[in-house]
MARVEX-847207 format. One record per residue (C-alpha): residue in one letter; x, z, y. Coordinates in steps of 0.1 Angstrom, whole numbers, padded with zeros to 4 digits, always signed. Each point is the difference from the previous one (the first is absolute). Example, Ala and Ser with C-alpha at 12.3 -4.5 7.8 and 13.67 -1.06 7.14 Angstrom:
// residues 2
A+0123+0078-0045
S+0014-0007+0034
***
This chain:
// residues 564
X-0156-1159+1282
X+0016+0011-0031
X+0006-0021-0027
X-0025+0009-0030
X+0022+0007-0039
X-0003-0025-0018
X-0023+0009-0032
X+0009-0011-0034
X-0026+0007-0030
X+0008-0011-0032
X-0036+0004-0017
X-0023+0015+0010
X+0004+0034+0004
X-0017+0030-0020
X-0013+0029+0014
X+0029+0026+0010
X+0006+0031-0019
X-0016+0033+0019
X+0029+0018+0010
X-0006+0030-0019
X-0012-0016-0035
X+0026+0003-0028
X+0019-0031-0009
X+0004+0003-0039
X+0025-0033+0001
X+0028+0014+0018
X+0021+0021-0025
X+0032+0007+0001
X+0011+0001-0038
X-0012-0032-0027
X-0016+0018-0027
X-0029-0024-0005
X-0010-0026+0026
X-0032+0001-0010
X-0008+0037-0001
X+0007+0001+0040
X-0029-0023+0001
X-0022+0014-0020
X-0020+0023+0030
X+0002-0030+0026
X-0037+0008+0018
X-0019-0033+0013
X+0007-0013+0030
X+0036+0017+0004
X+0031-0027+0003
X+0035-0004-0020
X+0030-0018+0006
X-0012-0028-0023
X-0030-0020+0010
X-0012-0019-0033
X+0037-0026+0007
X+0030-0007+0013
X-0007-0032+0010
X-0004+0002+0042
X-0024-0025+0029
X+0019-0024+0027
X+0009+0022+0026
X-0012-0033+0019
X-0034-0001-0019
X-0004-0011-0036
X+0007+0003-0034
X+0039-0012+0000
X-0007-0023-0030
X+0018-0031-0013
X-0004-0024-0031
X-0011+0015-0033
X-0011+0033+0023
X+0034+0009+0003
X+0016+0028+0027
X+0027-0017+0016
X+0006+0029+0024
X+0014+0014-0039
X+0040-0014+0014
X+0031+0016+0004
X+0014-0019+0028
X+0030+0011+0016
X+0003-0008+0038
X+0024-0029+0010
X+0021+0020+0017
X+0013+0017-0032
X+0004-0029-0016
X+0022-0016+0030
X+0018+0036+0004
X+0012+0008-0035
X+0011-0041-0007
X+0024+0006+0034
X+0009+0034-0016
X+0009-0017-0040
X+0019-0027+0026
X+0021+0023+0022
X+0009+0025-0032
X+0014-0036-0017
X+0013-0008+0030
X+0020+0032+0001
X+0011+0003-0038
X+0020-0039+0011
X+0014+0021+0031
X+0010+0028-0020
X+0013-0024-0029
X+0022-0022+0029
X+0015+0028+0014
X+0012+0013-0035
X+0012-0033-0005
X+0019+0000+0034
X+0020+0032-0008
X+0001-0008-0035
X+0017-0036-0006
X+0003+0006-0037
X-0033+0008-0004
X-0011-0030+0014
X+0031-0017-0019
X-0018+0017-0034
X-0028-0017+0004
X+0006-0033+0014
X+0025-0003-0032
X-0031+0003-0026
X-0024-0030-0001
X-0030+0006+0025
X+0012+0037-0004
X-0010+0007+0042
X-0029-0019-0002
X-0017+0020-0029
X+0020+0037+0017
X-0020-0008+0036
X-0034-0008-0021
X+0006+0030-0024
X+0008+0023+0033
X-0030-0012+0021
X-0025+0001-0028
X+0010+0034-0012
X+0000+0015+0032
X-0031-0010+0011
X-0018+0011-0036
X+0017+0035+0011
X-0015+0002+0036
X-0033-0008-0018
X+0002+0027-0030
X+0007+0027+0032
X-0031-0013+0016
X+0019-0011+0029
X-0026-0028+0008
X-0032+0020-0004
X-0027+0001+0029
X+0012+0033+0015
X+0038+0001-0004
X+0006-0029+0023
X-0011+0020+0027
X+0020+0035-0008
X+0029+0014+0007
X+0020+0032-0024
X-0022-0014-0026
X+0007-0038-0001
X+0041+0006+0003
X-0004+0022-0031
X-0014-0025-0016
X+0024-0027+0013
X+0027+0026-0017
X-0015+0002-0036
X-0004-0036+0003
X+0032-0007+0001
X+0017+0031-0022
X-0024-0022-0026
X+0017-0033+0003
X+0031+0010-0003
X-0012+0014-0035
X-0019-0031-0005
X+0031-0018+0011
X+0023+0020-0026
X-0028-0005-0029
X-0008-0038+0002
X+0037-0011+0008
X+0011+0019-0032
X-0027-0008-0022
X+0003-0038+0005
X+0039+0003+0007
X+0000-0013+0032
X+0035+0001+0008
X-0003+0015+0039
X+0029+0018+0016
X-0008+0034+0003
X+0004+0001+0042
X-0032-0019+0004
X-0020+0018-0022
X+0012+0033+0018
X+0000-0012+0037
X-0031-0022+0001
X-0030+0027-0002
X+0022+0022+0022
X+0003-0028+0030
X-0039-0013-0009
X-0010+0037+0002
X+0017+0003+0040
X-0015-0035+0006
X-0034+0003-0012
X-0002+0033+0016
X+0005-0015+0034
X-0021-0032-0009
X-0028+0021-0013
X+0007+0025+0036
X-0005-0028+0023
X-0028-0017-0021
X-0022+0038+0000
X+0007-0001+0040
X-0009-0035+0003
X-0035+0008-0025
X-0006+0030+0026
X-0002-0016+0031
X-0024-0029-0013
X-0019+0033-0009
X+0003+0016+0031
X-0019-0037+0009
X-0030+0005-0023
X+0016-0025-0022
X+0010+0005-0035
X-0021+0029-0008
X-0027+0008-0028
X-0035+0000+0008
X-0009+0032-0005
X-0036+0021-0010
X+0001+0035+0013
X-0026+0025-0021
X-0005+0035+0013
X-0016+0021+0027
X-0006-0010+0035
X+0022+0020+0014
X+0026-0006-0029
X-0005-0039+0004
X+0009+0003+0038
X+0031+0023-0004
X+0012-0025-0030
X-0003-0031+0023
X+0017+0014+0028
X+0029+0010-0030
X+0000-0031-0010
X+0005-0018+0035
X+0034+0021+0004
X+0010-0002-0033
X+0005-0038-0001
X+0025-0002-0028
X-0025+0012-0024
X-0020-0033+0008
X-0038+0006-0004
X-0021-0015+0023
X-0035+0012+0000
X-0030-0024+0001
X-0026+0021-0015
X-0012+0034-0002
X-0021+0022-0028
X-0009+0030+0014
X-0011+0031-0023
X-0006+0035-0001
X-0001+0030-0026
X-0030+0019+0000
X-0013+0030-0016
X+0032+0012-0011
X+0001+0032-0011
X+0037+0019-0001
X+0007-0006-0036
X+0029-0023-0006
X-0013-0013-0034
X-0034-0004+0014
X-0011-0041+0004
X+0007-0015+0028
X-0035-0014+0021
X+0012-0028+0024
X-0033-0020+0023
X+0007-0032+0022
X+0006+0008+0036
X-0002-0037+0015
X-0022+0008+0030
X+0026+0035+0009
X+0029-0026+0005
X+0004-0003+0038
X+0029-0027+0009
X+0026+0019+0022
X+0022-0029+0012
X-0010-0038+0006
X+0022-0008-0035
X-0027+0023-0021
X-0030-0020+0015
X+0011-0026-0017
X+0003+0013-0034
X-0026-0005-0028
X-0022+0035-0014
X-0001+0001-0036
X-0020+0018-0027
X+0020+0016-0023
X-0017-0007-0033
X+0005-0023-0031
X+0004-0034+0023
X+0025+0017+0023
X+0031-0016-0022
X-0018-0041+0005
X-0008+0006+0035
X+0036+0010+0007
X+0011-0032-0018
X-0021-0024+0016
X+0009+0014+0033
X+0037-0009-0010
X+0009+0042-0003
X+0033+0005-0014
X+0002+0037-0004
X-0029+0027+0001
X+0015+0028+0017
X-0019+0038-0007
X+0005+0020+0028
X-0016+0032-0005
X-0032+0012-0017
X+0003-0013-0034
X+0017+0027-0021
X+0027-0018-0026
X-0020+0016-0029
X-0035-0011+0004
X-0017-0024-0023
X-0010-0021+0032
X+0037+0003+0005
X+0011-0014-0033
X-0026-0027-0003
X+0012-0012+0039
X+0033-0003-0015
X-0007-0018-0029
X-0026-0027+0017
X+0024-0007+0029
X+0033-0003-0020
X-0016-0024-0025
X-0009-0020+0029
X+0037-0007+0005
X-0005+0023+0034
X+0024+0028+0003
X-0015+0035+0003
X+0023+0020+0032
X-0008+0037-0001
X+0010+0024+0031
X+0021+0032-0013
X-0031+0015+0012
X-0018-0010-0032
X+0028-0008-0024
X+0002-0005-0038
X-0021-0027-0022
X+0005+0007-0035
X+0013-0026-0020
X+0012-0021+0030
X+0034-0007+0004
X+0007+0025+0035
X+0025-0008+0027
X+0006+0024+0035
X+0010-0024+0031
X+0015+0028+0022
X-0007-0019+0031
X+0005+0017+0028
X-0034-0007+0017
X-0021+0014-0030
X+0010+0004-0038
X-0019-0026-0017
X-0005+0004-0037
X-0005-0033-0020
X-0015-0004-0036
X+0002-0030-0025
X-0010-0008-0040
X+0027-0022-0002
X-0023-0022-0026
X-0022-0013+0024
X+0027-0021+0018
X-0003-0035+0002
X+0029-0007-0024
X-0015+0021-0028
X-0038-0016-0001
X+0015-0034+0000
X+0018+0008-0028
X-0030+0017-0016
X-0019-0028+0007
X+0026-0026-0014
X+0003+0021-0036
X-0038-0005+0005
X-0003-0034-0002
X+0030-0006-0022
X-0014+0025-0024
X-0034-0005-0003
X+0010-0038-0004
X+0021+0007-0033
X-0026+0023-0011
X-0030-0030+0000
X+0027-0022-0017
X+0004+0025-0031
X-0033+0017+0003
X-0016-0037-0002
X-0009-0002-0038
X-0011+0037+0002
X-0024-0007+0029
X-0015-0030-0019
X-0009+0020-0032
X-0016+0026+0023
X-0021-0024+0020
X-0013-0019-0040
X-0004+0034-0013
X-0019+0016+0033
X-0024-0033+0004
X-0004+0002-0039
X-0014+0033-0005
X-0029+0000+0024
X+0000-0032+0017
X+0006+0012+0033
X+0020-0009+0027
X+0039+0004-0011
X+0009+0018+0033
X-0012+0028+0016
X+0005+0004+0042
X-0009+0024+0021
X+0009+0009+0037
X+0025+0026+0001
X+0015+0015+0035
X+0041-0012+0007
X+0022+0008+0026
X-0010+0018+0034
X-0037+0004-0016
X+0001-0041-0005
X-0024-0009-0026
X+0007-0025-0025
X-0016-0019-0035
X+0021+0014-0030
X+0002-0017-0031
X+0000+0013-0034
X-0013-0011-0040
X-0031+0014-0004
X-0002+0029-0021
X-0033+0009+0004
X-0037-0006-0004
X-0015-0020+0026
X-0025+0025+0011
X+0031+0026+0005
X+0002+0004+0034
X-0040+0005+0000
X+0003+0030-0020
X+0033+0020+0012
X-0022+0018+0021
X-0023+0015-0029
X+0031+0007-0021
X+0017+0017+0027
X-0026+0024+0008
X-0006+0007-0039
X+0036+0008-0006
X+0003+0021+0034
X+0029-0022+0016
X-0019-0018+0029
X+0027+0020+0028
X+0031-0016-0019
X+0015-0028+0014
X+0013-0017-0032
X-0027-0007-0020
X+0012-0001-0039
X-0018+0011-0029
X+0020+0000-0036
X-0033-0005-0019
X-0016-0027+0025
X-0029-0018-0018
X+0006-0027+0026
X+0026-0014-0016
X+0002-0028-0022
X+0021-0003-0033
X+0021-0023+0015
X+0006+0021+0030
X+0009+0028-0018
X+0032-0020-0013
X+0007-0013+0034
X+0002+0037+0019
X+0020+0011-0027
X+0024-0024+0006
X-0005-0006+0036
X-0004-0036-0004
X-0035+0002+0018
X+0020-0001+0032
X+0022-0025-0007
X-0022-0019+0030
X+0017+0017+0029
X+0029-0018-0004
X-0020-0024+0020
X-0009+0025+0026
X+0035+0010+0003
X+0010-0036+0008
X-0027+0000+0025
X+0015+0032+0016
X-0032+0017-0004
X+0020+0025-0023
X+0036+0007-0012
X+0013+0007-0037
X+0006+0034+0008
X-0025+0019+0025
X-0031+0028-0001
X-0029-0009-0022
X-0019-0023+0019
X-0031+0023+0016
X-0039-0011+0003
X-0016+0004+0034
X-0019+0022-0006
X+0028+0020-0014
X+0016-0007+0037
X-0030+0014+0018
X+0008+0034-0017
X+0039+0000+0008
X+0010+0031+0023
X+0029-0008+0019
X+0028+0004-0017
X-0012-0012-0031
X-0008-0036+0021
X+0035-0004+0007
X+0000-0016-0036
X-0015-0028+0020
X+0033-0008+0019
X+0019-0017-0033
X-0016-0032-0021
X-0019+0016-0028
X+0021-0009-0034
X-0006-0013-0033
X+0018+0030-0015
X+0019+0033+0020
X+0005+0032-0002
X-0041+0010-0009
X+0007-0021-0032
X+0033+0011-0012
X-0011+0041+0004
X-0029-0001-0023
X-0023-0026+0018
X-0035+0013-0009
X+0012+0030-0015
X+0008+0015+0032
X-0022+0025+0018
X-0014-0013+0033
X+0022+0024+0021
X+0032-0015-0019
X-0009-0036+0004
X-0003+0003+0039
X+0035+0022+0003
X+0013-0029-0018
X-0015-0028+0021
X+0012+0021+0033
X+0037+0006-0013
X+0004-0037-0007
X-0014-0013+0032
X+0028+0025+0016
X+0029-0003-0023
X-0006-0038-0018
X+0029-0020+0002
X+0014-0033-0022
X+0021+0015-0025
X-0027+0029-0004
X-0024-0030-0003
X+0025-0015-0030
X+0000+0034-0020
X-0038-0005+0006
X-0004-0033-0019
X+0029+0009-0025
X-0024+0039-0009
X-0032-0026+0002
X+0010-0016-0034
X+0004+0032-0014
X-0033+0009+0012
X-0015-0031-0015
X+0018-0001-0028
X-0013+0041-0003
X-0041-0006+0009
X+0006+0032+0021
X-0030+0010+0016
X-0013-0038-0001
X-0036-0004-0004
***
């Protein structure tokens, strides 16, 4: 008896879009994200399903202390680790080869340096170091070029044309008095030795893969039929190293010809039919907002699109965006290509030409360091901002006796919610008539509610907006990792429920205490403009973009623009 597929549903599921109703959602140029949403007809299904934030695949809500998401990691598997430490030893390794044998046809070389005091010693460190900063700069250690061919030796060759240069530039800067022999003969030798080293290593890395060892778990979205032919790709391309171990199958629907029209896409769980024993044993998926956690918390690596999905589509870009913030690498077959504002490489394999895309700044490297200017900053800031923060509290609690600060649940990262802080600015029956003022002044659609003449606000508050102090507070939440310094406005939920898809993918950074909103014009801005800003920084944010960010937020401070 066949084995039955094993099913995973990450929420439960809403109803399935007919197969000939339009899909406003799927759009193929960002005008405003909201405007695709605007004729969304009850009952039909986007992309993004109210958050990001996915169930167990094993039952549950994958929770952990302070109702965090630990499946939110970008873990790198052990292998990697093991592999590129053996790589970093055997490229030293081969830079003391190449040095010895320079030395064993050069005796006054050697003689050169053995006649200055620890003159080898700091040569050998300054010629291992360099040369492995080089193999790094060419991207000779990243996931994929371990495991190619043309492309990695091409590498290996910049690598080493730039330490010679580096070689040239640091010995004559800090007069390092090196005969000229080594500095010429070193890269050359480490460039034939490194070759063969990294030659045997990539043969070696192949048949562990030929094994089912050292591959990336892999997520394969696309049609049935697509999905089968991919996996059977896959099983003869080796090198390329996916493994699959989990399925989302999809179809388009109710297309009609026209290239610019939006793309429909339904789930097609029940049409996927296992074709070898392998397949039976790969998870179904639903490709909506919790895709991206489910793929993580079943260990996924890379989600590979196989066919389908057309490189344009908004379900396309928001895909992109969710899964790469994830820390999982987005694979695209040549079949679907191009993901705007992703950093695109072609592996010319010669099983199938795989198409990879990247945003560099959600690597692990870069939201550490995010998250270290984080703490460090927002520590400094409470030490200066301290006597500010104490005036604002006397003066708030003065005025009207109420409580000194003002919180209020706000929605973080993947659709997390969160209690924000801030000085209270208002009355304390303003949230109990926002509604009423919205509908008087026509505004209850817009997302950011702000009002320049709000007879909310109390004297005191009025001082504090201008000057921003009122959210002096977050520091604290920043601390907490609820939000960073620099980030999207953080959103309501019940601004959330009314996200279309690619607007929600402002959901898949920390919301900040200041960005790119509040340095344009904050409430100035017209609601179309705020969300293109929100959507651009979520897929071109990165730390020194973040710096200009806080340097042009004093100016904006300092200005009062659009701040009321």
């Amino acid at each position: 008896m066949a084995t039955p597929v094993r099913q995973v549903q990450t929420k439960p599921a809403r109803q399935e879009t007919a197969p000939h109703s339009p899909h406003p959602t799927e759009h193929s140029s960002f005008v405003s994200p909201r405007r695709a949403s605007s004729n969304i007809n009850p009952g039909q299904t986007s992309f993004f399903d109210g958050s990001y934030f996915a169930a167990d695949p094993q039952g549950g809500i994958h929770r952990t202390a302070g109702n965090r998401d630990q499946s939110v990691t970008y873990n790198v598997p052990t292998w990697r680790y093991v592999y590129n430490l053996t790589l970093v030893a055997l490229d030293t390794l081969m830079t003391l080869i190449a040095c010895a044998l320079v030395f064993l046809f050069s005796h006054d070389s050697y003689a050169t340096l053995l006649g200055q005091h620890e003159g080898l010693t700091v040569f050998l460190l300054l010629a291992c170091a360099c040369n492995i900063v080089c193999l790094y700069a060419c991207k000779t250690y990243e996931r994929h070029t371990m495991g190619e061919g043309y492309g990695l030796y091409t590498k290996i060759i910049n690598s080493q044309a730039l330490d010679f240069v580096a070689m040239c530039t640091i010995t004559y800067i800090f007069r390092i008095n090196t005969p000229r022999t080594l500095i010429f003969a070193v890269p050359i030798i480490s460039l034939v030795l490194i070759t063969i080293e990294r030659c045997l290593m990539r043969k070696a890395l192949h048949r562990n893969r030929r094994k089912g060892e050292y591959n990336y778990p892999t997520v394969i979205v696309g049609s049935p039929q697509g999905i089968h032919e991919t996996i059977a790709q896959l099983k003869e391309g080796y090198a390329l190293g996916y493994q699959p171990i989990a399925v989302c199958p999809v179809a388009e629907v109710g297309t009609s010809g026209d290239d610019d029209a939006p793309q429909h896409l339904i789930s097609v769980k029940d049409q996927f039919v296992p074709a070898t024993d392998a397949e039976r044993d790969l998870a179904v998926l639903t490709l909506d907002s919790h895709l991206p956690q489910t793929a993580k918390q079943l260990n996924a690596q890379t989600v590979l699109i196989a066919d389908v999905l057309t490189r344009d589509s908004e379900t396309m870009r928001t895909l992109s965006l969710a899964v790469e913030s994830m820390g999982i690498e987005l694979a695209l077959t040549t079949k679907v290509a191009d993901v705007a504002g992703s950093d695109l490489r072609l592996r010319n394999n010669p099983a199938t030409p795989i198409l990879t895309a990247k945003l560099r700044q959600y690597s692990t490297s870069t939201r550490i360091i995010k998250r270290v200017c984080d703490v460090v900053l927002s520590t400094i800031a409470l030490i200066l901002a301290s006597p500010i923060m104490i005036w604002a509290a006397i003066m708030v609690k003065h005025e009207d006796g109420g409580p000194v600060f003002y919180s209020q649940q706000r929605i973080g990262i993947y659709g997390k919610p969160f209690t924000m802080y801030k000085f209270r600015s208002m009355r304390t029956d303003a949230d109990a008539i926002k509604a009423k003022l919205a509908k008087e002044r026509g505004i209850e659609d817009r997302f950011i509610f702000k009002l320049k003449d709000d007879p909310r606000i109390t004297n005191i508050g009025h001082i504090i907006r201008k000057t921003s102090i009122d959210e002096l507070p977050q520091l604290f939440n920043v601390l907490k990792g609820d939000m960073s310094l620099v980030g999207p406005r953080p959103p309501l939920p019940e601004e959330v429920a009314r996200y279309d898809s690619l607007y929600s993918t402002r959901l898949l950074v920390k919301p900040g205490i200041t960005g790119a909103w509040q340095v344009s014009g904050r409430s100035d801005l017209s609601k179309e403009q705020s969300e293109f800003i929100d959507v651009s920084y979520v897929q071109d944010w990165s730390i020194t973009g973040d710096i200009a960010i806080l340097f042009k937020t004093v100016v904006a401070v300092l200005r009062g623009t659009g701040s009321y």
